[in-house]
Residue, then its C-alpha position, 0 to 999 in steps of 0.5 A: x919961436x922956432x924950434x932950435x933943437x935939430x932931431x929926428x924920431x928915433x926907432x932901434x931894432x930889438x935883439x941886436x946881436x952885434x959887438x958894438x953900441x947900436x946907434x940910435x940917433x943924434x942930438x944937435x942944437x943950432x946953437x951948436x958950432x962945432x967947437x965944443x963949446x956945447x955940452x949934451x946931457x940925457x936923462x929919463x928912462x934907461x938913460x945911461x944904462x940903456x942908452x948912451x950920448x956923446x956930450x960933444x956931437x950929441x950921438x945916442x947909442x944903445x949898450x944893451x940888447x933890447x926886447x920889444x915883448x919886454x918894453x915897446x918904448x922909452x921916454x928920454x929928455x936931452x939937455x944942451x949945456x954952455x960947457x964953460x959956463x954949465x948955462x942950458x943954452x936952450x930949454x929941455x927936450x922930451x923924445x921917445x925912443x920906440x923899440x922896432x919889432x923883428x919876429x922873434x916870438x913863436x905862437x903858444x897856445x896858453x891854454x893846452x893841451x885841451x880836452x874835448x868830447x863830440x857825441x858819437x854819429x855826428x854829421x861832418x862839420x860838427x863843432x869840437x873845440x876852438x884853439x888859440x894861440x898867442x903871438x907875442x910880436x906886434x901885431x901892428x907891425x908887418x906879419x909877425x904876429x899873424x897866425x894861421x893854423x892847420x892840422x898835424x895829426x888827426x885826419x880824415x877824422x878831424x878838420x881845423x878852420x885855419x884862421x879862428x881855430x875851430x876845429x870840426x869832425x871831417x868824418x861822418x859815423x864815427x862810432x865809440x864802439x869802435x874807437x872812443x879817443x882820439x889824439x889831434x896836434x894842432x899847429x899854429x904858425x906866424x908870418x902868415x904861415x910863410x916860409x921862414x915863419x914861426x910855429x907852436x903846437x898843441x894837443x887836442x884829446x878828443x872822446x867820442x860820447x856815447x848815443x843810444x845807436x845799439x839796441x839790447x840783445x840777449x847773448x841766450x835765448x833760452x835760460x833754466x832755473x830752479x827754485x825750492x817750493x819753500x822759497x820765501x815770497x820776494x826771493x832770488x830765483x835767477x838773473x838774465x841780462x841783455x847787453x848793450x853796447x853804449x853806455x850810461x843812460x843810453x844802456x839802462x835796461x828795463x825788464x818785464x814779463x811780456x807772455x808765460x804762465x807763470x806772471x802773477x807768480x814771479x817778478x822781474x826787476x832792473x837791478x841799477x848797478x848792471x842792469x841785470x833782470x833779478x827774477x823774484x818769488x812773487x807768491x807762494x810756490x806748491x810743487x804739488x800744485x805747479x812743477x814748472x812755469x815758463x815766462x818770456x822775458x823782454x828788455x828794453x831801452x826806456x831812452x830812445x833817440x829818434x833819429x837811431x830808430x832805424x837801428x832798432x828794434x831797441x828790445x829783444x825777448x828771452x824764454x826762461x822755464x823755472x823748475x819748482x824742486x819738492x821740499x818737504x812740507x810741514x802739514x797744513x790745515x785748512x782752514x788755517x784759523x778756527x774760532x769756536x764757540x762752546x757754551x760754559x756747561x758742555x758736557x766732558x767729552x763733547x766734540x766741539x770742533x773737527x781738526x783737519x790737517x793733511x800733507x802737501x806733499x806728493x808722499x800724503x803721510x798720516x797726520x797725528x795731532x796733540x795740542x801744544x800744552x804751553x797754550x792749554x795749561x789748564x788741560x781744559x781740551x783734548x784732541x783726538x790723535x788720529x780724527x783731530x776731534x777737539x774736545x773739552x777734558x775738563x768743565x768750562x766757566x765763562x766767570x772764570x776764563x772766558x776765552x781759550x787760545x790753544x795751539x794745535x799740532x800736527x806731525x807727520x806720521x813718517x816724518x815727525x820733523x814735520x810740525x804744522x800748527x794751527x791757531x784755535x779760538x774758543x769762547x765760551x758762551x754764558x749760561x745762567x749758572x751763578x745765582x745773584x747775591x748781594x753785592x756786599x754784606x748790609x748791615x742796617x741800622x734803626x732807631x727806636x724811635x723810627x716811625x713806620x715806612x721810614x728807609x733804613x737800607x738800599x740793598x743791590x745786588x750782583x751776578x757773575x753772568x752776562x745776559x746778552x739782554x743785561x741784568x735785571x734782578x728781583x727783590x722779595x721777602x723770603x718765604x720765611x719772612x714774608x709776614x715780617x710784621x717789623x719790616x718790608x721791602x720795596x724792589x725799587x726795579x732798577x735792581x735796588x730795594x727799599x728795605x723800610x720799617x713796617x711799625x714804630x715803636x722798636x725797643x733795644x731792650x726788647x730785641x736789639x737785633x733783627x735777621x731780615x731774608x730776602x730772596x733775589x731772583x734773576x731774569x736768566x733762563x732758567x731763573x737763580x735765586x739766592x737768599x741774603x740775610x741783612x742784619x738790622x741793629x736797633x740803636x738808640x737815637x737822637x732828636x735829628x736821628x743820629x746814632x746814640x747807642x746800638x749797646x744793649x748790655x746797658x739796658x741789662x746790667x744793674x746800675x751798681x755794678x762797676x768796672x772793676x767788677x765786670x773784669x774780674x767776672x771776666x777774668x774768673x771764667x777765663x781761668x775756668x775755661x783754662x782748666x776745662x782744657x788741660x782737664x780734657x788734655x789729660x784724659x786724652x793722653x791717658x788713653x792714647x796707646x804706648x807710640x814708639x819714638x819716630x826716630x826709631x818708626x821704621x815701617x813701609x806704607x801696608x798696601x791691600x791687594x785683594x782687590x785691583x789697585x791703582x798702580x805702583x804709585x798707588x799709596x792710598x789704598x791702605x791707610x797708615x793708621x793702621x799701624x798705629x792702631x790696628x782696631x781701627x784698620x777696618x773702618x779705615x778700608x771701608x771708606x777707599x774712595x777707589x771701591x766706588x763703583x764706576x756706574x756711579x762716577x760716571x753718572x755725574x758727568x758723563x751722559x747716559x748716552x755716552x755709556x749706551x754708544x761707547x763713547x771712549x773718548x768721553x769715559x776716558x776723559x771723564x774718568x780722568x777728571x774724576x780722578x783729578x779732583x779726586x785727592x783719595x782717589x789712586x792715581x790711574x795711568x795715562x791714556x798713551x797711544x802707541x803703534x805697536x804694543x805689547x810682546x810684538x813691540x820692539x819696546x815691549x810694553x810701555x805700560x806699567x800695570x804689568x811691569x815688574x818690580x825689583x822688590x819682587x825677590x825682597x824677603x821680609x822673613x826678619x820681621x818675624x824676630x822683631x818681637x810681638x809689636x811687629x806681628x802684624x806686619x811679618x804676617x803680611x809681609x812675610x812667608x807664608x805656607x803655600x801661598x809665598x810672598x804676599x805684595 
């Protein structure tokens, strides 16, 4: 049918500023004859509130001021209504309203301000960054939306593509160095950039990254440092730096050593964080040796970029010259490790070794030596203070300590701050000085009923020495024993022996027990040999051989005779042997002499000084029994073990030679041990170097075997009214008649 609703599309402009209702449009039935009689209802979106209709000619106003970035369209349905009758006199209608768009909206560029950055040196036309701006008008309806952009701020270095908003370098060699950030506005207008269009704008900071365009330069050509000779290896000595301009990766730095005399002495290396040349001690330094070094330094770019190498050379080169400064120097001894061997029975006093340490410095003072007493607590070695000659003090035993570590030291004559040390190992060699001997005490056993050749015992034996070509023992009877008519022996040559019956036939009652000699010999040069005795039991035994009995008493004592008896035999000697004792322990104290109560033994040791003693400390010379019984002080002094004769002593250690050629050393050493092991012995000063001794002596004497005493100007004339039991004493001690004070 046709279409009885009369109406055209209808459009309304946005953001209408006027008093009245805009109108829009007009609703018309063909039913409609203008009397009244119809009546026109609307509805849909914004109906009534947007848009309103006169019921009776069917115009539609807007009331409200509309906004197209807001909603473009509205959907309406118009109703056509008897008014009488509220019949609908035709179907209902759908239309639409569409808001027409007017330029009202800027261009925004939603993503401002931007942030950008173009390597240094680019070639002009460089892409930067691309803008974009919005506008929010319709982009189907004339220009209102159209948008062209252009450049407020930032020329000549910076250029904008007005249509896509590309923004590019307009400047050929713009350089960080010399300005790194720049701020660039760029406009966005729409209506095609026509007068009375709208426009927005945005701001673009832009940063010129850096680029290896500038090569390294040393602000000095020429750098002096010093460094102590006592500077540890991997020490600072100095730094040099050679700047660059650029940054980051582009600045790094690398330093070497190009040229000089001093390149396996010193190294150079990159310190990150400033790259900095830190030169270090690569070995030890000797002024004596080397006073200066002079090194030619280089820094480089490792990273390069090609098209920059005309800038270059991106190295440059720097001289420095280190002065070693003298510090002063601990002695130094050379080798810096001595290993000796010493066989175990060197003589007392041999030089086994030669020490030698010196100054390194200019100054070249006297060395002294001595030996570090914690590492020779034993006092096995002596080292002579002026030579470093190392000798033995004492005897050696490799059985007893077979390997010596001593710290020798060396001070400065001038200076005796200045210690040095050196390590000393000594090992002594085995000499065959232990003879062998069983390994345990053998104790054997045979029954009597043992028949000849039968094994009673495996014997084996032991020898404190090591051979280099092993041990190897030999077994056999002892002279005394070597007819022994019961047993016999058997060197099995595997350092064992047989010891085995020679007869059968033994008989406890006969003799129950047997002392068996044998002699063992070794293979050392020269050859020791020992005798060890192996007791052998006779013993009463089973069929299968097992030991009954080794008693023999029960074979001697009669039958009858019990237990209880034998105790009481026992008991009477040993009450017999109780009165031998106290008899004995009575006729001693009837003839010891009257002793006076201890607490009231007020004396001083009676020292003899006839003869030379051994020094103030001397308490051996005289012995104090003699005050006790004065009868036996003769005999007493005759026995002083410091009287011996000092040919003889030194016999026993010292070689003859020795004494021919005046060797000190030796018959010092040699009496001092002697006089060591000597407990009767008085004891003897020690041997003490000094510079200057005597009455020259700052110090005056250092030594004691003139000193004076105190006790010099005591007077002992009060002994002589103590009574007769003192008279001995006054005599000694007291005043005599031209002769004074005795001491």
């Amino acid at each position: 049918m046709k279409r009885s609703w009369v109406w055209n599309q209808f459009f309304v402009l946005e953001e209408y500023t006027g008093t009245d209702p805009l109108y829009v449009g007009k609703l018309h039935s063909d039913m409609d004859r203008g009397d009244g009689s119809i009546k026109y209802i609307l509805s849909g979106e914004g109906a009534g509130i947007v848009f309103t209709i006169d019921d009776a000619t069917g115009d539609i106003h807007a009331i409200q001021r509309l906004d197209r970035e807001e909603r473009s369209q509205y959907t309406l349905r118009a109703q056509a209504l008897d008014r009488l009758t509220g019949r609908p006199m035709e179907p209902e209608s759908e239309f639409i309203i569409k808001i027409q768009d007017i330029n009202d909206n800027e261009p925004k560029f939603l993503d401002g301000p931007y942030v950008a950055s173009v390597p240094e040196m680019s070639p002009v036309g460089t892409s930067v960054i691309q803008v974009t701006a919005t506008d929010a008008d319709d982009p189907t309806y004339g220009n209102s939306a159209r948008v062209v952009y252009s450049i407020l701020q930032g020329q000549p270095y910076f250029s904008v593509d007005s249509r896509t908003g590309l923004i590019r370098t307009a400047l050929m060699n713009m350089d960080r160095e010399a300005k790194e950030y720049y701020e660039v506005i760029i406009q966005a207008k729409d209506m095609g950039g026509q007068l009375g269009g709208l426009a927005g704008t945005t701001t673009v900071n832009i940063s010129l990254s850096d680029v290896n365009d500038n090569p390294p330069r040393f602000p000095q050509k020429h750098y002096q440092m010093s460094v102590l000779e006592s500077a540890p290896v991997s020490s600072t000595v100095g730094r040099v730096l050679a700047k660059d301009l650029d940054e980051g990766i582009n600045a790094e730095m690398k330093y070497s050593f190009v040229d000089g005399d001093g390149l396996d002495v010193f190294d150079i290396a990159t310190e990150p964080n400033r790259q900095v040349g830190v030169i270090t001690v690569r070995k030890p330094l000797n002024f004596e040796r080397k006073k200066s070094y002079t090194l030619k330094v280089e820094g480089a770019n490792p990273h390069l970029e090609m098209r920059f190498l005309n800038l270059g050379p991106f190295r440059d080169t720097a001289t420095v010259h280190i002065t070693v400064e003298d510090v002063e120097e601990p002695p130094l001894f050379e080798p810096s490790f001595y290993f000796v061997e010493v066989p175990e029975d060197v003589d007392i006093g041999t030089t086994i070794q030669m020490i030698y340490a010196k100054d390194p410095d200019v100054t070249n003072n006297s060395i002294r030596y001595s030996i570090d007493r914690s590492s020779d607590p034993g006092r096995f070695f002596y080292v002579d203070i002026a030579t470093g000659a190392l000798m033995t003090a004492r005897p050696l035993d490799r059985e007893d300590i077979s390997w010596h570590n001593i710290t020798v030291l060396a001070v400065e004559l001038n200076n005796p701050s200045q210690v040095g040390s050196v390590s000393v190992t000594i090992r002594v060699l085995d000499v065959n000085d232990n003879a062998p001997e069983f390994s345990r005490f053998y104790e054997a056993f045979v029954c009597e009923n043992a028949k000849a050749g039968q094994l009673i015992q495996t014997v084996s034996a032991i020898d404190q020495d090591d051979p280099q070509e092993g041990q190897h023992f030999y077994y056999s009877l002892a002279p005394e024993a070597a007819n022994n008519p019961n047993f016999t022996l058997r060197d099995n040559q595997d350092n064992t022996a047989w010891i085995l019956t020679r007869r059968s036939g033994f008989r406890q009652h006969e003799q129950n027990i047997f002392y068996l000699p044998i002699l063992i010999v070794d293979n050392g040069r020269p050859m020791l040999s020992s005798t060890g005795t192996v007791t052998i039991h006779v013993c009463s035994c089973d069929d299968k051989g097992l030991v009954m009995s080794c008693n023999a008493e029960a074979y001697v004592l009669p039958v009858s005779l019990s237990r209880g008896a034998l105790i009481a035999i026992l008991a009477c000697i040993f009450v017999l042997l109780v009165l031998v004792l106290l008899i004995l322990s009575m006729r001693r104290h009837r003839k010891q002499p009257y002793i006076i109560d201890e607490d009231e033994n007020i004396h001083e040791n009676i020292v003899r000084y006839d003869d030379e003693g051994g020094g103030e400390e001397d308490t051996e010379a005289f012995d104090i029994a003699a005050l006790w019984n004065p009868r036996e002080a003769q005999v007493v002094l005759k026995s002083r073990q410091d009287m011996m004769p000092e040919i003889e002593s030194l016999s026993r250690y010292v070689p003859q030679a020795c004494t021919v050629d005046s060797s000190v050393h030796s018959y010092v050493l040699a009496k001092l041990y002697e006089a060591d092991m000597d407990l009767w012995a008085p004891p003897f000063d020690s041997l003490q170097t000094y510079m200057f001794e005597g009455n020259g002596s700052v110090a005056e004497s250092l030594s004691s075997l003139q000193s004076a005493s105190t006790d010099s100007e005591q007077s002992y004339d009060y002994l002589t009214d103590w009574g007769p039991r003192f008279k001995k004493l006054a005599e000694m001690y007291g005043a005599t008649e031209g002769n004074g004070a005795l001491w």
